[in-house]
NUBASE-340938 format. One record per atom (N, C-alpha, C): residue number from 1; residue in one letter; chain; atom name; z, x, y. Coordinates in steps of 0.05 Angstrom, whole numbers, plus 5000, padded with zeros to 4 digits. Atoms other than C-alpha are relative to their C-alpha. Example, Ala and Ser with C-alpha at 12.3 -4.5 7.8 and 13.67 -1.06 7.14 Angstrom:
2
[pt 1,"A","A","N",[5000,5018,4976]]
[pt 1,"A","A","CA",[5156,5246,4910]]
[pt 1,"A","A","C",[5000,5018,5024]]
[pt 2,"S","A","N",[4999,4984,4976]]
[pt 2,"S","A","CA",[5143,5273,4979]]
[pt 2,"S","A","C",[5014,4985,5022]]
This chain:
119
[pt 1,"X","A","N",[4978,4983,5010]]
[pt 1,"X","A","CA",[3160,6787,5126]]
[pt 1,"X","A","C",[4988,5028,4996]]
[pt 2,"X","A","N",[5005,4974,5006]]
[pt 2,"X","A","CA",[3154,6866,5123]]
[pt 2,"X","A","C",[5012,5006,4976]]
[pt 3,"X","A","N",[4979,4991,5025]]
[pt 3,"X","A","CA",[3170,6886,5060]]
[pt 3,"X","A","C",[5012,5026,4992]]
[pt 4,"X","A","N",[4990,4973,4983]]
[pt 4,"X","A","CA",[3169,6953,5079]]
[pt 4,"X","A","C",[5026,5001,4998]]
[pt 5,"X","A","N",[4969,4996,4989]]
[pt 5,"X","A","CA",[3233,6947,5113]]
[pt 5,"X","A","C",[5013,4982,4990]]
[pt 6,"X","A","N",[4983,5005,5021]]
[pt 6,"X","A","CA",[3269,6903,5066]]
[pt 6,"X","A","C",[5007,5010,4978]]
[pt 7,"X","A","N",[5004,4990,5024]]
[pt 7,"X","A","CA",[3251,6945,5008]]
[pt 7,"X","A","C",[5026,5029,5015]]
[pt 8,"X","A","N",[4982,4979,4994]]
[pt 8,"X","A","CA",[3285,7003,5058]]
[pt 8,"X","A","C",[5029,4993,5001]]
[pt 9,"X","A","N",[4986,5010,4990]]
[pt 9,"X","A","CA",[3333,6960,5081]]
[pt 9,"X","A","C",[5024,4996,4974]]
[pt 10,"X","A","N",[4980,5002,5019]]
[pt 10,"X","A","CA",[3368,6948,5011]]
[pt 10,"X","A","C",[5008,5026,4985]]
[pt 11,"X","A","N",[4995,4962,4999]]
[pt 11,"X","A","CA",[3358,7028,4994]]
[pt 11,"X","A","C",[5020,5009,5009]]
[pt 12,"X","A","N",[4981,4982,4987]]
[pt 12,"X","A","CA",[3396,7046,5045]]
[pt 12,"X","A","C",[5029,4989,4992]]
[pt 13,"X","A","N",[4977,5020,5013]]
[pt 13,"X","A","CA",[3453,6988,5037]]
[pt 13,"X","A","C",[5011,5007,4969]]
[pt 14,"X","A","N",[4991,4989,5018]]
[pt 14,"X","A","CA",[3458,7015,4974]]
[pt 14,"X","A","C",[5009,5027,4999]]
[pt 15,"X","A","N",[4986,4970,5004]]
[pt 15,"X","A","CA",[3469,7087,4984]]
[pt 15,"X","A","C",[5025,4992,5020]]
[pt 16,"X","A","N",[4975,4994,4992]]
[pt 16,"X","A","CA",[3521,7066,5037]]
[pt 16,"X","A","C",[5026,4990,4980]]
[pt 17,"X","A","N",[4980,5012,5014]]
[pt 17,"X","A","CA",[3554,7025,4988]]
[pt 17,"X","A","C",[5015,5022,4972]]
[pt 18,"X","A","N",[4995,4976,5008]]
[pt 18,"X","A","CA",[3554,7085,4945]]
[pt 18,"X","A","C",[5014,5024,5003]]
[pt 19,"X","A","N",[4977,4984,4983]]
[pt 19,"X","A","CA",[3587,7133,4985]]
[pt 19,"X","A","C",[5016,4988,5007]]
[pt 20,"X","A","N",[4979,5011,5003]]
[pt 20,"X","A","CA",[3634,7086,5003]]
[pt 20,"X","A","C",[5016,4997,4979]]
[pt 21,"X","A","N",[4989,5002,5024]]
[pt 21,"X","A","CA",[3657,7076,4926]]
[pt 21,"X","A","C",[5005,5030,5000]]
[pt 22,"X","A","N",[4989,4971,5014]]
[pt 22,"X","A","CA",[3652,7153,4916]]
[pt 22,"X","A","C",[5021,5006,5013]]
[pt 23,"X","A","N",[4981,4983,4993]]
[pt 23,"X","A","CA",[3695,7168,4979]]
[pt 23,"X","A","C",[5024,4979,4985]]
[pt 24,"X","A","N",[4976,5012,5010]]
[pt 24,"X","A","CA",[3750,7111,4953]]
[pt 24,"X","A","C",[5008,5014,4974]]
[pt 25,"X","A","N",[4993,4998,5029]]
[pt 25,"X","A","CA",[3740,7136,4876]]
[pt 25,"X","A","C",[5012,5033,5007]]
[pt 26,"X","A","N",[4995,4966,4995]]
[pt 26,"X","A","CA",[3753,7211,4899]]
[pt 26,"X","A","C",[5030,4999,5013]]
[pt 27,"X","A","N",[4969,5007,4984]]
[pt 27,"X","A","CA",[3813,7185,4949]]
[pt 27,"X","A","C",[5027,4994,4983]]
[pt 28,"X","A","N",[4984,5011,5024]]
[pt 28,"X","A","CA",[3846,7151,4891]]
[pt 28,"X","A","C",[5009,5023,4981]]
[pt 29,"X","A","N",[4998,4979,5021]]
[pt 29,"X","A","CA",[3833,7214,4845]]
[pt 29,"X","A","C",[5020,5026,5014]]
[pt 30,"X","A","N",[4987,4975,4984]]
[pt 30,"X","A","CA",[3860,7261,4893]]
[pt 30,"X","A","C",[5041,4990,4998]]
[pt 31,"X","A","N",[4970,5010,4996]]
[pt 31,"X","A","CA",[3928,7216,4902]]
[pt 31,"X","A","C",[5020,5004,4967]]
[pt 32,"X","A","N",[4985,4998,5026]]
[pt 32,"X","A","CA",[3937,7202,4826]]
[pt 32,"X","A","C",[5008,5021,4990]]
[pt 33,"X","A","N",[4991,4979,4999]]
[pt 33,"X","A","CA",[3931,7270,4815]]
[pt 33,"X","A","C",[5029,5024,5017]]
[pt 34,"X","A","N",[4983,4997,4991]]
[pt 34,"X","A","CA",[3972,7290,4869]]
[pt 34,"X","A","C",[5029,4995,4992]]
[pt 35,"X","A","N",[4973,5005,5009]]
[pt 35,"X","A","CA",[4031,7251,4839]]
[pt 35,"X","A","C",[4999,5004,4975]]
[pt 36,"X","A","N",[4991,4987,5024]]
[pt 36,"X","A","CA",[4023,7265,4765]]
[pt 36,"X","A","C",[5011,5027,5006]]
[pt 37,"X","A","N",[4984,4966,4999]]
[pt 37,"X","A","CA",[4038,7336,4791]]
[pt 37,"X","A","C",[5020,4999,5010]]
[pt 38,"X","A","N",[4969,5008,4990]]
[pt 38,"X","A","CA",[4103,7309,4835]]
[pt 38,"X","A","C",[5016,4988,4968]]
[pt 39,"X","A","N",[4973,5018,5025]]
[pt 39,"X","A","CA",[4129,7272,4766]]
[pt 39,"X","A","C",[4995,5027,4981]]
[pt 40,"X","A","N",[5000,4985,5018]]
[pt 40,"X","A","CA",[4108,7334,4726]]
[pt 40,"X","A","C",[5024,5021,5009]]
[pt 41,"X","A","N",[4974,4988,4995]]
[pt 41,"X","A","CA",[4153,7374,4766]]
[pt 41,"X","A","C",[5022,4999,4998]]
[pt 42,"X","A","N",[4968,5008,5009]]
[pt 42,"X","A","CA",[4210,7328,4766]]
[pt 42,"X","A","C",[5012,4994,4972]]
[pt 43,"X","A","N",[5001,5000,5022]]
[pt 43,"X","A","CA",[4196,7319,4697]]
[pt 43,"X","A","C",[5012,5021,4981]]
[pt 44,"X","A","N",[4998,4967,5008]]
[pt 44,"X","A","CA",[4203,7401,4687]]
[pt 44,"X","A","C",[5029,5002,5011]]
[pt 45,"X","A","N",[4971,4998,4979]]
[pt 45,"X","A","CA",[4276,7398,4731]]
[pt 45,"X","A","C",[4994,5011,5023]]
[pt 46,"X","A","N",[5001,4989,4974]]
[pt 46,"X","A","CA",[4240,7413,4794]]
[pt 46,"X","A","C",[4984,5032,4999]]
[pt 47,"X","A","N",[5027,4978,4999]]
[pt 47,"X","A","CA",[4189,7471,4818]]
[pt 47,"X","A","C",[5019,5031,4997]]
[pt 48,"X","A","N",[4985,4970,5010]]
[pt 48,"X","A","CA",[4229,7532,4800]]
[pt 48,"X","A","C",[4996,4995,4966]]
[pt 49,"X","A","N",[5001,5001,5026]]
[pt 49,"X","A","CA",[4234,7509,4724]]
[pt 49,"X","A","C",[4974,4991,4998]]
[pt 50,"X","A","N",[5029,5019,5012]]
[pt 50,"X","A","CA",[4168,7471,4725]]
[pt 50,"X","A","C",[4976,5025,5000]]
[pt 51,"X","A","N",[5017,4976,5006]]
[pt 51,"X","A","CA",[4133,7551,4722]]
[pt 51,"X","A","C",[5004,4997,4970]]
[pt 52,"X","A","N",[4998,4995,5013]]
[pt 52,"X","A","CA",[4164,7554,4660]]
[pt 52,"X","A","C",[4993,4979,4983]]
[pt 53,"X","A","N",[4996,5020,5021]]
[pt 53,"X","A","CA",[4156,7487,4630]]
[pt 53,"X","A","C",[4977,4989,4984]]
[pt 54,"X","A","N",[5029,5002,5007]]
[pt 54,"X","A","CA",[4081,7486,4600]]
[pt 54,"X","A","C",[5011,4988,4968]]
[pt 55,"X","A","N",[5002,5009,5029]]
[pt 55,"X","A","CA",[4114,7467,4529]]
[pt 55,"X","A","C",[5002,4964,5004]]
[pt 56,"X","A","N",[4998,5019,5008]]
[pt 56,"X","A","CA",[4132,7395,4555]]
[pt 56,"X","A","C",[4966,4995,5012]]
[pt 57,"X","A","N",[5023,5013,4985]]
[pt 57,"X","A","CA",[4064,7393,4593]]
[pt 57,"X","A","C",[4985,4999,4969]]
[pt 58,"X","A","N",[5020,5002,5028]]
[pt 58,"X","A","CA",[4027,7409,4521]]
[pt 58,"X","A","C",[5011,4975,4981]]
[pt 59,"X","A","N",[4996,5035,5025]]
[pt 59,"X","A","CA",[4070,7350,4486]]
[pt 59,"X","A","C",[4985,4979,5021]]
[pt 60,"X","A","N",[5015,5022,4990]]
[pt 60,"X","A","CA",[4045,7307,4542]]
[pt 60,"X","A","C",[4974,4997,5004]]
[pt 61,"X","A","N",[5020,5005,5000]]
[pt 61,"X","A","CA",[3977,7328,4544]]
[pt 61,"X","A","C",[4988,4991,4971]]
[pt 62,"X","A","N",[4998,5001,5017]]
[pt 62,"X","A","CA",[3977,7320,4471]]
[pt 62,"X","A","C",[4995,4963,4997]]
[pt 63,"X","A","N",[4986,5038,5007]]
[pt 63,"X","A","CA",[4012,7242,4474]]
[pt 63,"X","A","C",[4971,4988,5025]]
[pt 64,"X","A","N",[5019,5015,4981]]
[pt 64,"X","A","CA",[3959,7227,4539]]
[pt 64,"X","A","C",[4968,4995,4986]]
[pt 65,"X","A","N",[5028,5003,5016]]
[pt 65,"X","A","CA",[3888,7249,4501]]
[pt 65,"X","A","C",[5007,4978,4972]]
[pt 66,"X","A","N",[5008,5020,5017]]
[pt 66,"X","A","CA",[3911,7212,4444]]
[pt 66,"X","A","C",[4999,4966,5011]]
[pt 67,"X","A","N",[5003,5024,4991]]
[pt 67,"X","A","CA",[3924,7150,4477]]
[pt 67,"X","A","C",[4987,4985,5029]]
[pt 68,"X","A","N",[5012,5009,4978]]
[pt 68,"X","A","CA",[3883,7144,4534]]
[pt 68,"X","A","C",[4973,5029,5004]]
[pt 69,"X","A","N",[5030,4986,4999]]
[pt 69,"X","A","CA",[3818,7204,4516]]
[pt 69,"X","A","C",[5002,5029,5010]]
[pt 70,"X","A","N",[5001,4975,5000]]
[pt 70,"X","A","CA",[3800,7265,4531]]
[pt 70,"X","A","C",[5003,5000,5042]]
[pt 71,"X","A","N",[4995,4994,4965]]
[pt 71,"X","A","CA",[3809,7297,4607]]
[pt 71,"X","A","C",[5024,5002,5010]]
[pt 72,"X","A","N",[4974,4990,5007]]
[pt 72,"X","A","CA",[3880,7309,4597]]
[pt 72,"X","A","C",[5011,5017,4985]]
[pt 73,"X","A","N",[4991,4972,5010]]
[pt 73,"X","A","CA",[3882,7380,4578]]
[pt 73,"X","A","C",[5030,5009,5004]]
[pt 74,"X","A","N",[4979,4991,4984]]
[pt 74,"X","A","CA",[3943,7416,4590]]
[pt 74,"X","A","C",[4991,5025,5022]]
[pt 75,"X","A","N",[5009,4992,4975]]
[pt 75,"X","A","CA",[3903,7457,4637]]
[pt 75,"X","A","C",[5003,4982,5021]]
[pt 76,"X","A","N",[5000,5015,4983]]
[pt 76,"X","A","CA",[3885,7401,4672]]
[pt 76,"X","A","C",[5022,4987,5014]]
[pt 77,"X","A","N",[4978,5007,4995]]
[pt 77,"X","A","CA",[3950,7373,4671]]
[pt 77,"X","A","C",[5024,5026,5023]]
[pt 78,"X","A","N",[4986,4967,4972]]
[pt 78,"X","A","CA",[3978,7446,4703]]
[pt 78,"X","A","C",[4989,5005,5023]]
[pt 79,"X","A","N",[5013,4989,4980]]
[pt 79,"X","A","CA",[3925,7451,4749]]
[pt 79,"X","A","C",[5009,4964,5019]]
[pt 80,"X","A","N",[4993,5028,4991]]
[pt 80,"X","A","CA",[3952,7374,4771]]
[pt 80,"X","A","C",[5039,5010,5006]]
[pt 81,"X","A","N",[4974,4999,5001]]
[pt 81,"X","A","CA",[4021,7401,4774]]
[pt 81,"X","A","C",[5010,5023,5026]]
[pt 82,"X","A","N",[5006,4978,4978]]
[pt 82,"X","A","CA",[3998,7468,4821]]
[pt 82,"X","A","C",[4991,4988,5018]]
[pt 83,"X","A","N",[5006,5018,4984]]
[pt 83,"X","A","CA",[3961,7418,4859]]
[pt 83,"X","A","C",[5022,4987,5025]]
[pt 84,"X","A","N",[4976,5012,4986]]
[pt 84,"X","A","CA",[4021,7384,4876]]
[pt 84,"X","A","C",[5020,5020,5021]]
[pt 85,"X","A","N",[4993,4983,4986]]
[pt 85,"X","A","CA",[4060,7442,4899]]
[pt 85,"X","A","C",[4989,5010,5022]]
[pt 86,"X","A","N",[5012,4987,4971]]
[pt 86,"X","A","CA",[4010,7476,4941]]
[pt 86,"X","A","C",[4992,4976,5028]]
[pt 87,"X","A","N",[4991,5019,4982]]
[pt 87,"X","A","CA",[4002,7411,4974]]
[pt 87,"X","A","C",[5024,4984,5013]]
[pt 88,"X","A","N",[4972,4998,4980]]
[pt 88,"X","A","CA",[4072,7402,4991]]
[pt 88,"X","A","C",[5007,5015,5005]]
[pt 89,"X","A","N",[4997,4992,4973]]
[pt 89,"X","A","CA",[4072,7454,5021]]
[pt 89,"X","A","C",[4992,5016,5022]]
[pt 90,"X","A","N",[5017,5011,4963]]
[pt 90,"X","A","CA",[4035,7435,5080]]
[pt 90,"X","A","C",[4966,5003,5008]]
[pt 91,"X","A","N",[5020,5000,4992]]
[pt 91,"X","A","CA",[3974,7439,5060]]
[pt 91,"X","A","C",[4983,4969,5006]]
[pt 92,"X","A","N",[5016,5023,4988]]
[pt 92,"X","A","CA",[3929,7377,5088]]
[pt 92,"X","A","C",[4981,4992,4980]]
[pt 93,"X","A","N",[5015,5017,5017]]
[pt 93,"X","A","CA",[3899,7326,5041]]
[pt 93,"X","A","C",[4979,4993,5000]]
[pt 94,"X","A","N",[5022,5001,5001]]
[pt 94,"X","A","CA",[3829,7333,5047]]
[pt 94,"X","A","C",[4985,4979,4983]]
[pt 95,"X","A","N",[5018,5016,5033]]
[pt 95,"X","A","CA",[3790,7273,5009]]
[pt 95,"X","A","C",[4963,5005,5009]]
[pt 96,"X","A","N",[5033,4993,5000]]
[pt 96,"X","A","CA",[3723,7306,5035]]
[pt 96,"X","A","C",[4997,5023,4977]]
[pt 97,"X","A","N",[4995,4971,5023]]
[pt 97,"X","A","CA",[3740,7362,4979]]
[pt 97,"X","A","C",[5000,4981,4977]]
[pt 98,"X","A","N",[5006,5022,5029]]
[pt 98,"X","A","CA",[3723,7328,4907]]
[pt 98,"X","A","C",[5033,5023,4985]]
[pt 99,"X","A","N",[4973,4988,5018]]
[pt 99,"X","A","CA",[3787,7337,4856]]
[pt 99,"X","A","C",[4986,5036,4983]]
[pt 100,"X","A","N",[5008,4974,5006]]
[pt 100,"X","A","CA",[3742,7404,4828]]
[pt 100,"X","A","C",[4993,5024,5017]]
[pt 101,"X","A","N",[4990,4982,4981]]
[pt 101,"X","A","CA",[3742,7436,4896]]
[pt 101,"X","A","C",[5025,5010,5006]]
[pt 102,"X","A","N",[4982,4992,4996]]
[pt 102,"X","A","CA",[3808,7439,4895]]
[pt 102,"X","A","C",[5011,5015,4970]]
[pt 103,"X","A","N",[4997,4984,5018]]
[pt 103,"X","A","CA",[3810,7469,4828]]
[pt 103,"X","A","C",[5001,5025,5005]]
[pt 104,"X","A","N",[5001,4979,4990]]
[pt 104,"X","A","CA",[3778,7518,4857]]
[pt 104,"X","A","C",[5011,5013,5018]]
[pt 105,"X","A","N",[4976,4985,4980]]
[pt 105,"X","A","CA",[3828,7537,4906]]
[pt 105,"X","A","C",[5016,5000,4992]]
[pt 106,"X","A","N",[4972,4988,5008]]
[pt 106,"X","A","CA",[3883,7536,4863]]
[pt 106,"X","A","C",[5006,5035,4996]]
[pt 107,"X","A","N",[4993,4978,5006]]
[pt 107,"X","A","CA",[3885,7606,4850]]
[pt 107,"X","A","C",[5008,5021,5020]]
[pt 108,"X","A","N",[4981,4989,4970]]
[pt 108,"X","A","CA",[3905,7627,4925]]
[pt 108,"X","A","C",[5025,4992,5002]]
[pt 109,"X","A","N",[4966,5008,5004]]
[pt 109,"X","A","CA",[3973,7640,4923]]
[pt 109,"X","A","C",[5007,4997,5031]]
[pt 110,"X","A","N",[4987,4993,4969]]
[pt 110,"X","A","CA",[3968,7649,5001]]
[pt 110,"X","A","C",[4992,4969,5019]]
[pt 111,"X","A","N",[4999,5029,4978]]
[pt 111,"X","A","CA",[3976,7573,5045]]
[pt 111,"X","A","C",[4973,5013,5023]]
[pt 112,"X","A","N",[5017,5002,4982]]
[pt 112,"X","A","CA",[3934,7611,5096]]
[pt 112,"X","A","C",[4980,5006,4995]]
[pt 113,"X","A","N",[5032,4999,5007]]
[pt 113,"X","A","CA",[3876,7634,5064]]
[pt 113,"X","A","C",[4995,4977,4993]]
[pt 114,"X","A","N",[5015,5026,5010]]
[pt 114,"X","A","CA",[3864,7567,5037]]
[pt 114,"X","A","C",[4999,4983,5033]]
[pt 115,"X","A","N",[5003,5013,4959]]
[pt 115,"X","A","CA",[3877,7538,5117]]
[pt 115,"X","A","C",[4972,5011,5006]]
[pt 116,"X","A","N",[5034,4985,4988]]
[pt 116,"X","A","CA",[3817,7582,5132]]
[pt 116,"X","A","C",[4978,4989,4984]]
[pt 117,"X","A","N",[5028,5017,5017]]
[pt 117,"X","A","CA",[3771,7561,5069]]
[pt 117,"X","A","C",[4996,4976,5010]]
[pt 118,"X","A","N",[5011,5035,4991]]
[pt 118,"X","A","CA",[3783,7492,5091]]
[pt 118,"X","A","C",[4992,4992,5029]]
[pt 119,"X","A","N",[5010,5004,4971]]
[pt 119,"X","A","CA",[3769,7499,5165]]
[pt 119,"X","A","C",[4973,4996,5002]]
């Protein structure tokens, strides 16, 4: 037996199994996200009122940290709500982009500069 290459052999097996979980746990994060920001909108009466509607997002980020922890700011929860928007419409669902890369692109109001960042 080489032990060598068993010792590598479960190394590696493990990092693939690793990146496999991260890209699923990131895929998952991206979606749920995605749709808390579709129900936040319809929640608000739809993306014209849902600019204005940050007071029900603060009762619900409020009602979410208490009963289910912290990571439910009402930032977070807005930047899950802009999310949604700028991805409907038309931007492409990237799950090689972690949910904090796309933070960082929220603040392009322009569909095609972000087409270009992500090329």
């Amino acid at each position: 037996m080489n032990y060598y290459n068993e010792i590598k052999n479960e190394l590696i097996n493990n990092e693939i199994t690793k990146r496999v979980k991260d890209y699923s746990k990131n895929k998952s994060d991206l979606n749920t996200y995605y749709n808390v920001g579709k129900l936040l909108v319809e929640a608000q009466g739809g993306e014209k009122r849902a600019k204005y509607g940050d007071g029900l997002i603060k009762e619900y980020s409020k009602k979410l940290t208490l009963e289910l922890g912290k990571g439910y700011s009402a930032m977070n929860l807005k930047n899950m709500r802009k999310f949604y928007i700028k991805i409907k419409k038309g931007q492409t669902l990237s799950v090689q982009l972690s949910w904090s890369h796309y933070v960082e692109l929220l603040p392009f109001d322009d569909i095609n500069k972000i087409n270009i960042i992500l090329k």
